[in-house]
N, C-alpha and C positions, 0 to 999 in steps of 0.2 A: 538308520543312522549311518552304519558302513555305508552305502550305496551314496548318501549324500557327502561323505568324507573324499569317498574315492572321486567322487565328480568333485570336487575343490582340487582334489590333486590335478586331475585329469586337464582341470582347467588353467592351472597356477595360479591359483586363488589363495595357496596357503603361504606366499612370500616369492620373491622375487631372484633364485638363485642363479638365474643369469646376470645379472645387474645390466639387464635392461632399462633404457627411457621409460619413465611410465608416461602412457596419454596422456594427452586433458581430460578431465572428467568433464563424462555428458553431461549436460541439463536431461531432468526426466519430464516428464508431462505427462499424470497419470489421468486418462479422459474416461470417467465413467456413467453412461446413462442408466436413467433412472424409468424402472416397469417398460422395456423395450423386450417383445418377442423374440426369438434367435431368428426367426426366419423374414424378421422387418425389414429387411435393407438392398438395398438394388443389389451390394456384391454377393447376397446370400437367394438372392435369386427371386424376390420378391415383385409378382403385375403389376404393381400398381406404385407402391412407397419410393420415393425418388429419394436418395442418399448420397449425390454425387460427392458430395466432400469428403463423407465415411469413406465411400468408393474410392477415391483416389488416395487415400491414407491406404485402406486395404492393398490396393495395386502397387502401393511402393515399400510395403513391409511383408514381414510375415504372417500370414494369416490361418489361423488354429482355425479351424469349422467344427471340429466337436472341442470346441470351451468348458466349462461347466464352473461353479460357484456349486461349493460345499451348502448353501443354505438361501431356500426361495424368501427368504427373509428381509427388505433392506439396511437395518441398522447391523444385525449378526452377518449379513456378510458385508457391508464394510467395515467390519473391527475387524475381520478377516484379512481383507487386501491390505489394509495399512499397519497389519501385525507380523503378516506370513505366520499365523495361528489360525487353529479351527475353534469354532465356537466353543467346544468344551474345555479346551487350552483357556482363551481369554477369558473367558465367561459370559459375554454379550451373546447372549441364546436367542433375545426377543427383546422386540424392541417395548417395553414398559415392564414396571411391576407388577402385581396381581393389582384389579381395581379391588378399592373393599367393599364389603357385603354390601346392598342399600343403593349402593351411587353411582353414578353413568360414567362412560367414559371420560364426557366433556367434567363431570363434578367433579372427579379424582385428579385433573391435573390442579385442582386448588388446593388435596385434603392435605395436610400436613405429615400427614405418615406413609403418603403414597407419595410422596415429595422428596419425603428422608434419604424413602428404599432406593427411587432416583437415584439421589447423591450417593447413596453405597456406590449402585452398580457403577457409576460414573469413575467413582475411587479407587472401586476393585479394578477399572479398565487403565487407570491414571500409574499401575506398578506397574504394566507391559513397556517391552520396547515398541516403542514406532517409527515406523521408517524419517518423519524427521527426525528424531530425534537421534536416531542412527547415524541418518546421514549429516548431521551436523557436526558429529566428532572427524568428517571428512572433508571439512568445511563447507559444507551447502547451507545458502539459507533458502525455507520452505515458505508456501504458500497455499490457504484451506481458503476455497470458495467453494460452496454447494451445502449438500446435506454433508452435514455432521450433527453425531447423535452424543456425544462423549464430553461434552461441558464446554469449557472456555476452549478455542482451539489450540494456542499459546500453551495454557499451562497444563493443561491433560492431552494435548493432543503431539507435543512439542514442537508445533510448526513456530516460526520464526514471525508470521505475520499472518492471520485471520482474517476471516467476516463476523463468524460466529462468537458470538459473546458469551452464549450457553448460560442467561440468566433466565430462570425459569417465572420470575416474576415481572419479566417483558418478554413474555413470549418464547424463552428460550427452551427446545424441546428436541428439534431433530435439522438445524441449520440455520433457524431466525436470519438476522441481516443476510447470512449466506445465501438464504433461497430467491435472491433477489437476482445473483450473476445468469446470466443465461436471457431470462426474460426481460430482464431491462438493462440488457448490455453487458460489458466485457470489460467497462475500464477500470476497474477495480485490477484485475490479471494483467492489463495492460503493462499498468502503470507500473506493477510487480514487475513484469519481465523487463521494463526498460531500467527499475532501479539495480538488476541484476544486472544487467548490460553495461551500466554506466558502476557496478561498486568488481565488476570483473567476477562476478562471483557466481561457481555454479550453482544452479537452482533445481529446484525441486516442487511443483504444480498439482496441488489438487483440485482439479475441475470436475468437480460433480452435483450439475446442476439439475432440479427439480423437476426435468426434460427427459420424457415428454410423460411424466408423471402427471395424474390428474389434479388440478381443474385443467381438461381439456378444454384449452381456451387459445385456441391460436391464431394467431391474424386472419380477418377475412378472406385477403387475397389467396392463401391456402387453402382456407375452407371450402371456398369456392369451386377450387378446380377438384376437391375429394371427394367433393358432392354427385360429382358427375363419375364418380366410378363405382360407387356403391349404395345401394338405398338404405343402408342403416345410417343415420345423422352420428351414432356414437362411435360407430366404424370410422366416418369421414374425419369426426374431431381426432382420433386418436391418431391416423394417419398422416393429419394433417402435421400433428406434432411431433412426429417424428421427422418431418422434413424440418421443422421450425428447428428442432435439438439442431439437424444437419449444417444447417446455416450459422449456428453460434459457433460449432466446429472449423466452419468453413473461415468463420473469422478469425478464427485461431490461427489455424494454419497460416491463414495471409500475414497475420499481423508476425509471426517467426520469419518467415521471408523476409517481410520490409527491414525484420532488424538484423535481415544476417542469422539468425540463431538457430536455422532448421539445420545446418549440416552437425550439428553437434548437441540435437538433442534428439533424445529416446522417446517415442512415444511409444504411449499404451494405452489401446481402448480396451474396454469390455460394456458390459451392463450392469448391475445389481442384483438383478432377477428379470424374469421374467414375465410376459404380461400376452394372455391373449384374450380380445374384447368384445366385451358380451355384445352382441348387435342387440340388442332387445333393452338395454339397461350401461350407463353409465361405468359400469361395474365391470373389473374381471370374469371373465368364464371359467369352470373347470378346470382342473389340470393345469392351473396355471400358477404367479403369484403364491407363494407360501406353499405347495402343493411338493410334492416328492416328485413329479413326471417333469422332464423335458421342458415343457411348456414354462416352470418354474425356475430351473434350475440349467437351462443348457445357456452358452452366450457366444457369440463370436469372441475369440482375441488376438488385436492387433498388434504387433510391435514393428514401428519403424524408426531406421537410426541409419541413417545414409552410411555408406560405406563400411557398413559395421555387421547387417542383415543382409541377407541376397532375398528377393523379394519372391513370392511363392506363395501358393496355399495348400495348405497340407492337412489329410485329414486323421490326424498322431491326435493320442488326446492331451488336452490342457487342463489347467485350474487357475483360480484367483489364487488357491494357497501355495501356487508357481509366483505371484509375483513380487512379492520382497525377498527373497531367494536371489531372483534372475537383475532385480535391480542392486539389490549389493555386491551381487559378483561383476556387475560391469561396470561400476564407480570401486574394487576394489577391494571390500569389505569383507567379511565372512558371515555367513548366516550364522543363526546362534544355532544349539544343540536343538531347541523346540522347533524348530521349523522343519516339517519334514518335506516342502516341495524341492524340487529342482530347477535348476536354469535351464530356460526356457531359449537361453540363444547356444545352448549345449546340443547340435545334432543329434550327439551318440545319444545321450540321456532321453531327449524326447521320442525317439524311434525305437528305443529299449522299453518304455513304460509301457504299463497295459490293463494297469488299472487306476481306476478314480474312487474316494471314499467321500461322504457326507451327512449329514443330519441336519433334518430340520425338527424346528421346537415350535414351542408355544410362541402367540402374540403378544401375549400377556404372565409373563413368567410365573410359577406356581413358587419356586424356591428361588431366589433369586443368586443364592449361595452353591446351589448343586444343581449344577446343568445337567445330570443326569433328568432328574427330575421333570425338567421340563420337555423332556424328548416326547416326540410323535412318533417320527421314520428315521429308519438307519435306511442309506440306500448305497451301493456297490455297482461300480461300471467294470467289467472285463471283458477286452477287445469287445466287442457289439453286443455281451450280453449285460442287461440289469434288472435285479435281485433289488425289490423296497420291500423294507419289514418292518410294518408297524408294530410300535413298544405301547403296550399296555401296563398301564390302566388308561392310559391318555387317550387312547385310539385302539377302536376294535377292527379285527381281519385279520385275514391272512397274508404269509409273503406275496409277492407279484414277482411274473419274469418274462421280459422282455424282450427282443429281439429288436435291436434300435436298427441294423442295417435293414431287414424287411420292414418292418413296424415303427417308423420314428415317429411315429405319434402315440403308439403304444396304448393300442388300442387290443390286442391278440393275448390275456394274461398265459402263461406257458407254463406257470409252476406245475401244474397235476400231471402235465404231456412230460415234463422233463425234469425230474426230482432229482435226478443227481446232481445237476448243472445247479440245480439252486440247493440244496445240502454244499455243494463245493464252493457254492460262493458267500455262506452262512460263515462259514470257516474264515475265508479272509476277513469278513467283516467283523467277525469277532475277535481276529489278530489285530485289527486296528484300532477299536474301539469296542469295549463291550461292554455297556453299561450297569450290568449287573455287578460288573467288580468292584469290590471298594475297596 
């Protein structure tokens, strides 16, 4: 909390005692894909995945390379990025209730009482701040396309204008009409940015579309040339998707040009989690997706904002619970007491830090009232070492420890060779979160 105080000062984030001109406030554009690997994209070094759009977003902003997301999750961690809270803070642990005894997945989004629990977690998420809703006390109006898990987007979500309608009796579950932006077009956001253009008003963009999220299903002309670089069919589809995501980006970016709007908006990319794909099966592999490793939980993140970033890639580590922090400090705002990330456009801050904290939980929440409950792994990053400790009764083993600059796939477990290094890193983890306390 000091730490985060002193960076408000540091910044002149806590009032204006020169009586300086303030800016104009940027447009933000938070751009998050959805089951993308960290190592997916032409700027992160990838044979084969063509990303030029990402790539030129990357080349003209900041770029973090070791990213991370608190939770391989996707609904727990976007209540994250649109909280600047961790899972146990908000309480979206996982994305459903418990299903009950007897009934299938698909039967329990009918039962009545697995419906309720729904609407709880929805309510319990509806007393958080969110960044619109934040950022409309600074006059922004917002805008939610993509997945969203948290009901109407309007009235739990506090964006100003939606897709999502979040009725669970058409469909509404984790982004209904919203899952539509991306793969059948853009002019829904369009239309948004031009009404922000023509009402003067700054804006605020959630673009997180279903990309390249399965059904991998992406235009032939893709498929085609993916096919010729890999002999798994489910390799080529997932790749293929990824360049599909890169092209609705691409349109993004064009359509801010045409209207004038890039020199004075912020972008930020990242992903949701992580995804590395089974060649054999349709499906995630290993260590990926929902999973405590890298594979799950690591993501590039971009931020570019002309004249405001010097363009670079750095390998300082980042988080998602960096960025409603970094976007209220540069429209102005102050973070609240619960937010413990930092600003992300703060040098000193990000070359100062040195460690990263997370959990992931259950898919299917056990208690939907005490996120303790539903935990699997506590996991800890310090400078290139990481420490995963599974919580039982949920999950049986032992700690794991890593060595991400030799081992970034983290495959060499190191705790037995090196017991101190992971006793010292049990220690931070338990300063930041220790489940057992109540």
């Amino acid at each position: 909390m000091f730490r985060r105080m002193l960076c408000l000062l540091v910044t002149g984030m806590l009032g204006n005692p020169l009586g300086a001109i303030e800016p104009e406030k940027p447009n933000i554009l938070l751009i998050v894909g959805d089951d993308q690997g960290w190592t997916d994209y032409g700027f992160m070094g990838h044979p084969a995945i063509r990303t030029p759009h990402l790539d030129r977003l990357a080349s003209e902003g900041i770029l973090f390379k070791r990213g991370y997301i608190p939770s391989s999750l996707c609904r727990a961690s976007l209540a994250t990025m649109i909280t600047g809270l961790y899972p146990h803070q908000h309480t979206i642990t996982s994305n459903d209730p418990p299903i009950p005894k007897g009934l299938t997945h698909a039967q329990a989004q009918k039962d009545p009482e697995f419906l309720k629990l729904r609407a709880e977690m929805i309510a319990q998420f509806e007393q958080v701040p969110t960044l619109p809703k934040l950022l409309e006390k600074a006059g922004y109006i917002s805008f939610q396309s993509g997945k969203w898990w948290e009901g109407n987007a309007c009235r739990c979500g506090g964006f100003t204008e939606g897709m999502t309608h979040g009725d669970p009796t058409k469909g509404g579950r984790h982004g209904d009409e919203g899952l539509k932006i991306g793969r059948e077009g853009l002019q829904p956001v369009f239309n948004f940015l031009e009404k922000a253009q023509k009402e003067a008003k700054p804006f605020f963009v959630w673009y997180a579309p279903m990309m390249p999220h399965s059904p991998h299903n992406p235009p032939e002309r893709l498929l085609n040339k993916y096919k010729e670089k890999t002999r798994s069919t489910h390799v080529a589809r997932y790749w293929a998707m990824c360049e599909w995501f890169d092209e609705t980006v691409g349109a993004l970016l064009d359509r801010l040009d045409q209207n004038g709007q890039t020199h004075n908006t912020m972008i930020i990319y990242l992903h949701d989690n992580g995804w590395i794909q089974d060649p054999d099966s349709p499906n995630f592999a290993p260590k990926s997706k929902r999973s405590p490793y890298d594979g799950g939980l690591r993501t590039p993140i971009i931020i570019r904002w002309p004249g405001h970033v010097k363009p670079g890639a750095v390998d300082h580590l980042a988080s998602s619970i960096d960025l409603a922090p970094t976007i209220l400090q540069a429209v102005g705002l102050r973070p609240s007491k619960q937010m413990e990330g930092i600003n992300l456009l703060d040098p000193h801050w990000v070359a100062s830090r040195n460690e990263l904290f997370g959990a992931v939980f259950e898919h299917n929440a056990i208690d939907i009232r005490k996120p303790a409950t539903n935990l699997q792994y506590r996991w800890v990053i310090s400078g290139y070492r990481k420490l995963i400790v599974p919580h039982a009764p949920n999950v049986k083993g032992n700690p794991e420890l890593y060595d991400l600059k030799q081992d970034p796939h983290e495959t060499q477990n190191l705790a037995q060779k090196d017991p101190d290094s992971a006793t010292a890193l049990m220690k931070l983890l338990d300063q930041w979160w220790n489940p057992t306390d109540r």
